[in-house]
SETOR-388407 format. One record per residue (C-alpha): z, y, x. Coordinates in steps of 0.5 Angstrom, whole numbers, plus 500, padded with zeros to 3 digits. Layout:
N
ZYX...
//
This chain:
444
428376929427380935423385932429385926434386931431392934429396928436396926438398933433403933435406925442406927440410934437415929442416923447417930442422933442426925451424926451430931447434929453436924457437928452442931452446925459446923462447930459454930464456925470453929469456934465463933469464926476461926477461935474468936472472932476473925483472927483480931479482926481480920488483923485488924482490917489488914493493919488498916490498909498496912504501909507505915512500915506495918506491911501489906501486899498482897500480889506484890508480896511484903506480909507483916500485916500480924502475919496475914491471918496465920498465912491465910489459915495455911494456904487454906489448909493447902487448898484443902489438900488439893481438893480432898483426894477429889472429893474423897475419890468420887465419894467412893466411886459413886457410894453418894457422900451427902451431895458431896457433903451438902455442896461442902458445907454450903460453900463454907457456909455461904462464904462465912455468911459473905464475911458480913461484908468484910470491913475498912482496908478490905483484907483481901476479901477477908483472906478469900473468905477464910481461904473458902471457908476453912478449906470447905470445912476441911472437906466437909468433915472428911466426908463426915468422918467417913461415917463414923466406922458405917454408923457405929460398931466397934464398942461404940466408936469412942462414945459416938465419937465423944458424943459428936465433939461434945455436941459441937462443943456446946452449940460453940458454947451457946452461939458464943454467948449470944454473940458476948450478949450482942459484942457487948451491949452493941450500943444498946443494940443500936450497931457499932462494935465493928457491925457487932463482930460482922454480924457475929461472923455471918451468923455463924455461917446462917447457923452452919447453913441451917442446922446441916439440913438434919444431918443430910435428912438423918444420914443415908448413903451406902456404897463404900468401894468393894463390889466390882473394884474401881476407884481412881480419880483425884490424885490418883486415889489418893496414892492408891489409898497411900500405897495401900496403907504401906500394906497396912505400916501401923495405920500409917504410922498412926497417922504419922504421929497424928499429923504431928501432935493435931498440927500443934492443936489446930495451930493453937485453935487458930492463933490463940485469940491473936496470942491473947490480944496481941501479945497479952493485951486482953480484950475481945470480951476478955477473948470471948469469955475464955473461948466461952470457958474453953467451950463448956469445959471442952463438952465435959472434957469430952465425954470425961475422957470417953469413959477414961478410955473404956477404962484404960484404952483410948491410947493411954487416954490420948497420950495422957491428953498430949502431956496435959497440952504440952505443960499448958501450952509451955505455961502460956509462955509465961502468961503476964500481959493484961491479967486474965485471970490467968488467960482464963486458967490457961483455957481451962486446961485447953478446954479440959483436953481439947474434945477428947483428945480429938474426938479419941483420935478420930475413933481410935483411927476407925478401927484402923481402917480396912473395911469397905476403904472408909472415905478413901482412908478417911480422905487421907485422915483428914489431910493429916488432921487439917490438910496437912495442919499448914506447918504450925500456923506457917511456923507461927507467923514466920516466928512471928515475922522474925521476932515481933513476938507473939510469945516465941511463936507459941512457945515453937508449938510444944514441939508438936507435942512431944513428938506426937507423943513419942511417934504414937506411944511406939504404935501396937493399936491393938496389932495395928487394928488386927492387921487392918481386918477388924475386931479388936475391943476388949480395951483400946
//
């Protein structure tokens, strides 16, 4: 019996191992793609085919060319939310996510590969690749996600969780080095800057491509519908999974607030580069430094803030976490042009709360979720952690649009912060969990 014990700690220590490494792969293309490098240069690319009155036209539509990327982030998130239900549904119906999961990620690595091919005026190509890719990615680690509740059991879900952000973190880390390396001495590499930052896109998508086969080797599939209970399709499913939660009005409410305050972080992941060169004038090696330091710090931040929450609950932790972004991010207002320094001291707060704050959130919502309902309850997490993350970068571009500046569009994210703050400190997690069926930690 012992014996049995210890091979079923073992193979679930191993099917962990092989958890993480998707966020290894996947991570490269958060960081390298939609941080660092294709916000400027996409910018860019649009500027290049802009009228002289800085408009392009995409099907006939006036979009100021610095607003293009944040619309082509939003309307990728909105592709997400047609697709995620689909997926979510068919995960439960047939109990086999990895295939589902193997045809995501290559779909968004094949298309962040092609980016290699994005250069001149071709902005709409850009937008196309960007629209794929991230919303590919947004279905993907719905499936992911999804397993974390099957693979870990309750007193281990923040460390888990914590681990997997941090894994991701430092393969960023390690990438984004490497493409400084190549960034910065292009000439001596023979490419101009131009191929630099292609080559730098497409070998996020090769190394997301790659590193995705451990995952799909380690992980196995389990069947998550209750025995004899169908699942119903697409859009279908997903109001089945909405008007089950309203048995279940804490998840809900959990989710509520979570929609709000991610909104803010995937607004601030996606934009902030566009913030540094265009508003403060900093360059992309300046951009790529502080994205560095955002990356290191964010593995250390992470698993900091893991053990916080065995002390004082993964809540406390979060909450703490969201009045660290919403005083960093008021202080990026006030960021002078051109000194960074202080761009540098503002991503070292970003990196310090960023992991954590994501990784506790997707662990505090696994003890939310009614047993044998994962991928269908995860399906609507990942809707509200990117599906519904289509506000921030739309309210930014639009500020943008109206005001030319890059500095009111930052200072409108606080609001998503503060009242994330408010809507999650007004949720019971520990009656929420013993509503939803499944053991209460000792400290959450």
């Amino acid at each position: 019996m012992g014996a049995t014990a210890a091979d079923e700690v073992a193979g679930r220590r191993r099917e962990q191992r092989g958890w993480y490494f998707y966020d290894w792969a996947c991570s490269v293309y958060s960081t390298s793609v939609l941080t660092v490098f294709l916000g400027p240069y996409l910018t860019s690319v649009a500027e290049e085919a802009a009228d002289a009155d800085g408009f392009v036209h995409p099907l006939g539509i006036p979009v100021r060319a610095g607003s293009f990327f944040a619309y082509s982030v939003s309307l990728s998130v909105i592709v997400a939310v047609l697709a995620m239900p689909l997926v979510g549904a068919a995960a439960d119906r047939s109990g086999r996510k990895k295939p589902l999961l193997a045809a995501a990620a290559y779909t968004g690595a094949a298309a962040t590969t092609a980016m290699f091919f994005l250069d001149g005026d071709r902005y709409l190509l850009g937008g196309a690749l960007l629209i794929v890719a991230n919303a590919a990615q947004s279905v993907a680690m719905m499936l992911y996600n999804s397993y974390l509740p099957q693979i870990a059991p309750p007193e281990e879900r923040d460390a888990v969780s914590s681990g997997g952000w941090a894994f991701g973190y430092a393969a960023g880390a390690l990438v984004l080095i490497a493409n400084l390396v190549l960034y910065l001495a292009h000439d001596s590499f023979g490419v101009s800057e131009t191929t630099a930052v292609r080559i730098c896109l497409a070998s996020a998508g090769l190394w997301w491509g790659a590193f995705t086969l451990v995952p799909l080797r380690r992980l196995r599939d389990r069947r998550s519908a209750p025995a004899g209970e169908a699942t119903a399709p697409g859009f279908r499913q997903l109001a089945a999974t909405i008007r089950d939660m309203r048995r279940h009005p804490l998840t809900l409410a959990f989710l509520l607030a979570y929609l709000v305050y991610n909104d803010g972080i995937q607004t601030v992941i996606s934009q902030a580069s566009i913030y540094g060169s265009e508003e403060l004038g900093l360059g992309q090696s300046t951009l790529i430094g502080a994205v560095l330091l955002v990356q290191v710090l964010a593995v250390a931040g992470a698993l900091l803030m893991g053990r916080l929450a065995r002390t004082y609950g993964a809540k406390r932790t979060i909450l703490g976490s969201l009045v660290a972004w919403t005083v960093t991010l008021a202080a990026g207002y006030f960021l002078p042009a051109g000194a960074p320094v202080w761009f540098f001291v503002l991503a070292a707060g970003i990196g310090l709360v960023l992991g954590g704050s994501q990784a506790l959130s997707r662990s505090l919502f696994s003890h939310l979720v009614p047993p044998g309902k994962e991928a269908e309850y995860f399906s609507a997490y990942e809707v509200s952690d990117r599906g519904m993350s289509w506000l921030g970068p739309l309210l930014f571009g639009l500020t943008y649009q109206l005001t030319g500046s890059y500095r009111d569009a930052i200072i409108s994210l606080v609001a998503f912060f503060a009242l994330g703050f408010v809507l999650l400190a007004r949720v019971p997690v520990r009656q929420a969990i013993s509503d939803a069926g499944n053991p209460v930690p000792a400290r959450i």
